[in-house]
N, CA, C and O atoms as a GROMACS GRO file, in nm:
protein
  320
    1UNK      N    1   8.714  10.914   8.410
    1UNK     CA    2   8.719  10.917   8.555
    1UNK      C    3   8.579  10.922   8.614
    1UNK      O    4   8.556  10.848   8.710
    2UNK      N    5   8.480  11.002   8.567
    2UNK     CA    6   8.361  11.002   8.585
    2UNK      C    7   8.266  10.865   8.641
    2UNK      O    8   8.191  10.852   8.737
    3UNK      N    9   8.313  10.768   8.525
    3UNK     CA   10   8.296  10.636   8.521
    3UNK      C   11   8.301  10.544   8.637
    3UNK      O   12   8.215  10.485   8.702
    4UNK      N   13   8.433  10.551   8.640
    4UNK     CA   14   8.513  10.488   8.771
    4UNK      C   15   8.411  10.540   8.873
    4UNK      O   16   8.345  10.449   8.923
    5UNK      N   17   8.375  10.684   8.925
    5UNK     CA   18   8.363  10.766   9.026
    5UNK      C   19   8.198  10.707   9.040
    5UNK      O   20   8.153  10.679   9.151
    6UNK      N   21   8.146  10.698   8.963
    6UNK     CA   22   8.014  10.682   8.942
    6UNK      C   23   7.966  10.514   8.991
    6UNK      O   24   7.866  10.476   9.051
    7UNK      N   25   8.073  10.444   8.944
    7UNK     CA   26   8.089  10.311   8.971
    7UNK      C   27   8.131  10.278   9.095
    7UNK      O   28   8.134  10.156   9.114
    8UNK      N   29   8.160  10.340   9.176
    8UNK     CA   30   8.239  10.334   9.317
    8UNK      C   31   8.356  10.219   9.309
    8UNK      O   32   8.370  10.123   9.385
    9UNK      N   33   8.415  10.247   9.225
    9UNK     CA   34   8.584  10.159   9.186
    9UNK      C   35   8.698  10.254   9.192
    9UNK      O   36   8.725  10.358   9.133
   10UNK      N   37   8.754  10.183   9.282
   10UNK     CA   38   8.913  10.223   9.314
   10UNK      C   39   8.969  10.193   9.236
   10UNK      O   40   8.935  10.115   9.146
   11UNK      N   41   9.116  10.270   9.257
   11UNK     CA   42   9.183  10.251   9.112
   11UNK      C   43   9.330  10.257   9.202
   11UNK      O   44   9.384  10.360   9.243
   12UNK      N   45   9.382  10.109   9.221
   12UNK     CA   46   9.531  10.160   9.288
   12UNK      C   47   9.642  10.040   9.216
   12UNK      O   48   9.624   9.920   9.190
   13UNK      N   49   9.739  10.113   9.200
   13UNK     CA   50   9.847  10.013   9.169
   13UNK      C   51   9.976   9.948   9.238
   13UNK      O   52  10.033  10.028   9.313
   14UNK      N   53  10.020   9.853   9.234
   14UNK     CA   54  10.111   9.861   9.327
   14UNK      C   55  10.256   9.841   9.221
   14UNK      O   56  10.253   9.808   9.102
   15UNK      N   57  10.326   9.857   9.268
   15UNK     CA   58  10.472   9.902   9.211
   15UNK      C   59  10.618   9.776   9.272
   15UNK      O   60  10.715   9.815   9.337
   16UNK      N   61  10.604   9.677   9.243
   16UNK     CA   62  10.750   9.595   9.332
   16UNK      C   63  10.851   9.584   9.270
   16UNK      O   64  10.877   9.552   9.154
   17UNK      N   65  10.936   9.626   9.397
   17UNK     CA   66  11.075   9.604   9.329
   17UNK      C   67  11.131   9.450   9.292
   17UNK      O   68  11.084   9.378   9.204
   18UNK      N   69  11.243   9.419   9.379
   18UNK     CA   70  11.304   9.296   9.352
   18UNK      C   71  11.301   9.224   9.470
   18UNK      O   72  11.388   9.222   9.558
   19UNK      N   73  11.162   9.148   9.466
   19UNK     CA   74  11.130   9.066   9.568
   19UNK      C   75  11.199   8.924   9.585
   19UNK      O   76  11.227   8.845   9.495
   20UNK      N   77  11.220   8.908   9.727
   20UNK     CA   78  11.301   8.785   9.730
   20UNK      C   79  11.231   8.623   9.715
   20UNK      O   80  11.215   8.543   9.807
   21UNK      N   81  11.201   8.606   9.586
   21UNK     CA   82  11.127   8.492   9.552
   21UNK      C   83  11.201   8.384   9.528
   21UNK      O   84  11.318   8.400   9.494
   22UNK      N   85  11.136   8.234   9.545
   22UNK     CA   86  11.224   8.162   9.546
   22UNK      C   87  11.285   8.097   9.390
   22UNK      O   88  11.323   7.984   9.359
   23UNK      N   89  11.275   8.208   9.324
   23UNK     CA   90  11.357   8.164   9.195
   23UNK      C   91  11.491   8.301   9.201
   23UNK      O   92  11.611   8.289   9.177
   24UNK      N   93  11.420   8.413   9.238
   24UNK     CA   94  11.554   8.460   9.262
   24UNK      C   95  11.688   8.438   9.370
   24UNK      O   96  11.809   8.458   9.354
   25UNK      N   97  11.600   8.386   9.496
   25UNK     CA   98  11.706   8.323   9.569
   25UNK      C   99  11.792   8.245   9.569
   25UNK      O  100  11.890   8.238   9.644
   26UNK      N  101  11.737   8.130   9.421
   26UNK     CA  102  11.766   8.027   9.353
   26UNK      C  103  11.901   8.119   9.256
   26UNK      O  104  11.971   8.049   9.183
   27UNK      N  105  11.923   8.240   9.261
   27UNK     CA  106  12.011   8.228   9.165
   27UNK      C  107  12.166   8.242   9.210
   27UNK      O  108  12.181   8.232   9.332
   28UNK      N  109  12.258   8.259   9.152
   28UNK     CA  110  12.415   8.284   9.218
   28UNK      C  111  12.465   8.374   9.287
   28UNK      O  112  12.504   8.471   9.223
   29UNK      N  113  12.482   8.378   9.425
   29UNK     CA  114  12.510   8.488   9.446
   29UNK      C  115  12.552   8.623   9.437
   29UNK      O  116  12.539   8.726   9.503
   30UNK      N  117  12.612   8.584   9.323
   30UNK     CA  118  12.693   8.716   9.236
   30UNK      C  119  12.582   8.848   9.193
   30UNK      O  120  12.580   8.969   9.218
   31UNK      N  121  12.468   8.726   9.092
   31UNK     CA  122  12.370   8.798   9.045
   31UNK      C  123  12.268   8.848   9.153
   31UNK      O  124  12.196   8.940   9.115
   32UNK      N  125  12.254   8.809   9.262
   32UNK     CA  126  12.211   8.831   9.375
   32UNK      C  127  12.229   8.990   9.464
   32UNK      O  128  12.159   9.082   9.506
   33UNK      N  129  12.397   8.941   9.458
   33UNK     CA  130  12.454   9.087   9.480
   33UNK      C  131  12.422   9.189   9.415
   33UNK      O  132  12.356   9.281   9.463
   34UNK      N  133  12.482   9.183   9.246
   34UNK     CA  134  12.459   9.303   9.169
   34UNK      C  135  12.306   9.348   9.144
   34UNK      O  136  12.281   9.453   9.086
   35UNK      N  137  12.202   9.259   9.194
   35UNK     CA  138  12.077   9.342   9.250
   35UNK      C  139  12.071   9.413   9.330
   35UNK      O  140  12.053   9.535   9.330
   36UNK      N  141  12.092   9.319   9.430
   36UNK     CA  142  12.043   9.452   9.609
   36UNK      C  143  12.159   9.576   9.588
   36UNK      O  144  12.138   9.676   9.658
   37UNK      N  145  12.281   9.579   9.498
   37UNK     CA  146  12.358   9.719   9.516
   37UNK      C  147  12.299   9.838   9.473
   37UNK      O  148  12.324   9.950   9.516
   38UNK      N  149  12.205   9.803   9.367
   38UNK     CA  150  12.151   9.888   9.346
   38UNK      C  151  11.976   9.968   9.453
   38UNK      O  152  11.946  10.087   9.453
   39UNK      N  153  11.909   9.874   9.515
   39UNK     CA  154  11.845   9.923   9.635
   39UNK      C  155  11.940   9.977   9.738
   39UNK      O  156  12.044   9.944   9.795
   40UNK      N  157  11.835  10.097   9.734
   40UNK     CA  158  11.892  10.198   9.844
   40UNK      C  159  11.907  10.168   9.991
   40UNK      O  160  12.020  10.160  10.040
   41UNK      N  161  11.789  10.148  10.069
   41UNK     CA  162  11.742  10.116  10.154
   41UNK      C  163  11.648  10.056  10.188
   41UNK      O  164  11.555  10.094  10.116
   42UNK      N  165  11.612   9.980  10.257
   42UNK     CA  166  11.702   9.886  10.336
   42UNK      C  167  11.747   9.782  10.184
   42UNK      O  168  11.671   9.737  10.098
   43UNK      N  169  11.898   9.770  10.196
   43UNK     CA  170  12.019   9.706  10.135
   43UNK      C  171  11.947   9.519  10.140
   43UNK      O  172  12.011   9.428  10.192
   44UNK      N  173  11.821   9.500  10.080
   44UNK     CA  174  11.812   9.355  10.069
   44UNK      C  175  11.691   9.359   9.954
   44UNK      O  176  11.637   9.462   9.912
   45UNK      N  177  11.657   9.200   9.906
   45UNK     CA  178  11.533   9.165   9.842
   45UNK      C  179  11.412   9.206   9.950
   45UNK      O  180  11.400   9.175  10.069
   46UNK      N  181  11.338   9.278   9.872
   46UNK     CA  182  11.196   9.307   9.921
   46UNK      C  183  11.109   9.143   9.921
   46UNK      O  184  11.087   9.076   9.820
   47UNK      N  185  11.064   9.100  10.089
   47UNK     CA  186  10.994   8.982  10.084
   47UNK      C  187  10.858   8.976  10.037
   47UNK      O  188  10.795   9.080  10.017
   48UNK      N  189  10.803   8.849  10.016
   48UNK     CA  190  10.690   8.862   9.935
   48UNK      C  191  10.568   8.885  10.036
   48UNK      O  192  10.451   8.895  10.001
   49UNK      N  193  10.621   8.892  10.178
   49UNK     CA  194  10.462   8.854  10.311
   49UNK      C  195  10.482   9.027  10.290
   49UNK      O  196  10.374   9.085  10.277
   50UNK      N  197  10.588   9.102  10.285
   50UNK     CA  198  10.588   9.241  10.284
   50UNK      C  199  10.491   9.326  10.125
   50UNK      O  200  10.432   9.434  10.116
   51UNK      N  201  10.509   9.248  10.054
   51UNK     CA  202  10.414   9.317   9.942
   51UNK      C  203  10.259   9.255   9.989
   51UNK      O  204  10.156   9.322   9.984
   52UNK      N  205  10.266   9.118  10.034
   52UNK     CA  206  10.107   9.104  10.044
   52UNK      C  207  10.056   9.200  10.158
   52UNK      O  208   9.943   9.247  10.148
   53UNK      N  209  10.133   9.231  10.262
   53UNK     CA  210  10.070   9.337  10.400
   53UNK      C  211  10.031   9.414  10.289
   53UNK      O  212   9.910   9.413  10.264
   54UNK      N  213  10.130   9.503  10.191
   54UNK     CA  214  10.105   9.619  10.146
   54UNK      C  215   9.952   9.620  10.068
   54UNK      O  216   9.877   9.717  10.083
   55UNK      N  217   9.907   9.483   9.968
   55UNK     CA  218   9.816   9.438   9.901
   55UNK      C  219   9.678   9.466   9.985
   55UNK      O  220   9.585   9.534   9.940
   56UNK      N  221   9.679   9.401  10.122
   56UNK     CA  222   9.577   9.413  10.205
   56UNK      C  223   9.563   9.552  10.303
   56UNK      O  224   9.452   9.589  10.339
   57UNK      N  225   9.668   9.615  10.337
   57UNK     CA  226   9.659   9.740  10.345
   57UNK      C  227   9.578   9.837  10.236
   57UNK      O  228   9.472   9.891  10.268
   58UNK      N  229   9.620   9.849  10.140
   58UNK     CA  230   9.518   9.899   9.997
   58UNK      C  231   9.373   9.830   9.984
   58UNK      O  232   9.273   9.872   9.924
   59UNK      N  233   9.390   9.728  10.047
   59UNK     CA  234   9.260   9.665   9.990
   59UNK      C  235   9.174   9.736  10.094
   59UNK      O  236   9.069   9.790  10.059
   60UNK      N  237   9.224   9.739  10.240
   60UNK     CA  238   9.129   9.785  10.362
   60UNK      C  239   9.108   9.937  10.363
   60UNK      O  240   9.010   9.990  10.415
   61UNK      N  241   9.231  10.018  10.290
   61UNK     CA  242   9.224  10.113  10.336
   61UNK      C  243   9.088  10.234  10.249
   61UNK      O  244   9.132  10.275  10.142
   62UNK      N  245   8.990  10.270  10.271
   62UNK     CA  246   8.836  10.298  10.189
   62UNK      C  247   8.902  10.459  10.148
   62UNK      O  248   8.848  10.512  10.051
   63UNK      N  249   9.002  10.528  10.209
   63UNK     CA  250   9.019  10.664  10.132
   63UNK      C  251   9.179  10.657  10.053
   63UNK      O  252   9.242  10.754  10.010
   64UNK      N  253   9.215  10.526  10.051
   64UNK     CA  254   9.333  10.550   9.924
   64UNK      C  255   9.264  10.542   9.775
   64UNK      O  256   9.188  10.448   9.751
   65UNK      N  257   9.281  10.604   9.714
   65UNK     CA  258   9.257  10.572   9.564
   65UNK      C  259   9.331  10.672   9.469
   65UNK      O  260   9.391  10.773   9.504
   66UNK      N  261   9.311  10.615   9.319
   66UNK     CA  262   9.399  10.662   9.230
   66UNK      C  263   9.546  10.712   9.252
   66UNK      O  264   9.600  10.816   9.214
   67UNK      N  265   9.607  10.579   9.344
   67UNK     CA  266   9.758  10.596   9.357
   67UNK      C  267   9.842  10.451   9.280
   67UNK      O  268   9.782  10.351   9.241
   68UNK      N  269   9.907  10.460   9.277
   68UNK     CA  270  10.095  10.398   9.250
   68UNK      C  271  10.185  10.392   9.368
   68UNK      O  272  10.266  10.482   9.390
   69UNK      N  273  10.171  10.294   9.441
   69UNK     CA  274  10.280  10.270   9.506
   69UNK      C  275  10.417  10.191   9.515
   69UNK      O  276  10.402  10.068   9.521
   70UNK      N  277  10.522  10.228   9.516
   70UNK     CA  278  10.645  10.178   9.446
   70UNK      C  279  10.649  10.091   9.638
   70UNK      O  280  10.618  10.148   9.742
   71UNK      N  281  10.693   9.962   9.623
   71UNK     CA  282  10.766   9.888   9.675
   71UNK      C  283  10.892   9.839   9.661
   71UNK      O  284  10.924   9.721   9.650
   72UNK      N  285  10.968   9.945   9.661
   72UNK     CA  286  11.105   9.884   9.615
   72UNK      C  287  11.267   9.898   9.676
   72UNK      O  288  11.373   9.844   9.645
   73UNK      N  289  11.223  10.007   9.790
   73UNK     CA  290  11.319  10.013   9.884
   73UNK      C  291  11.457  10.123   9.791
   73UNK      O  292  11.577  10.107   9.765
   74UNK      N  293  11.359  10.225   9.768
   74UNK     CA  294  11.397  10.338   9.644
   74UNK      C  295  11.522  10.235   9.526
   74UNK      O  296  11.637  10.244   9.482
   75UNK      N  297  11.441  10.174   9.523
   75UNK     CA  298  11.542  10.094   9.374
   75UNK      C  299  11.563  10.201   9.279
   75UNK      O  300  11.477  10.288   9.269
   76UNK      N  301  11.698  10.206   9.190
   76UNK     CA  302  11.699  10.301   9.072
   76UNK      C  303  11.845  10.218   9.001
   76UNK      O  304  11.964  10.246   9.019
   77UNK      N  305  11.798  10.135   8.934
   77UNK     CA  306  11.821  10.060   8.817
   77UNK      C  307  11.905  10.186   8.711
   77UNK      O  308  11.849  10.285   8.665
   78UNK      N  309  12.060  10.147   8.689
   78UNK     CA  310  12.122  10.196   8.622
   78UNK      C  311  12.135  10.180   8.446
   78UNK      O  312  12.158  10.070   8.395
   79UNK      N  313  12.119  10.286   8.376
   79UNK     CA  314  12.137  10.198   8.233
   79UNK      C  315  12.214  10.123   8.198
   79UNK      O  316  12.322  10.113   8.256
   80UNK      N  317  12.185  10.051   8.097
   80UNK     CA  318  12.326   9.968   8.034
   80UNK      C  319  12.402   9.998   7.926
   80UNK      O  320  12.498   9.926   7.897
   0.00000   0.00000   0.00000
């Protein structure tokens, strides 16, 4: 950490859920469905202009660092 600190490098990650890309939109509705049931809120595919705000938000913001941010609209993926 020293390193990083010394180097003046941020360290952030970002976290996406199940963004509505156009290969997943591309797929059957069915499989479509049994995604978004499992997002909590808001009940849809996370869009992709919504992860890039989030991208450039982090990029501008000079006192976020050493975080993880989940984009996923509290997704929680059930076992199988």
């Amino acid at each position: 950490m020293y390193l990083v600190l010394k180097l003046l490098m941020f360290v952030q990650a970002r976290a996406p859920g199940i963004m509505g890309t156009p290969m997943l939109l591309s797929m059957p509705d069915k499989v479509q469905e049994s995604l978004v049931a499992n997002v909590q809120f808001p009940k849809r595919f996370g869009m992709p202009d919504e992860f890039a705000r989030l991208v450039v938000h982090m990029a501008e913001n000079a006192y976020l660092n050493g975080e993880t941010i989940r984009l996923d609209g509290a997704l929680r993926m059930q076992p199988r």
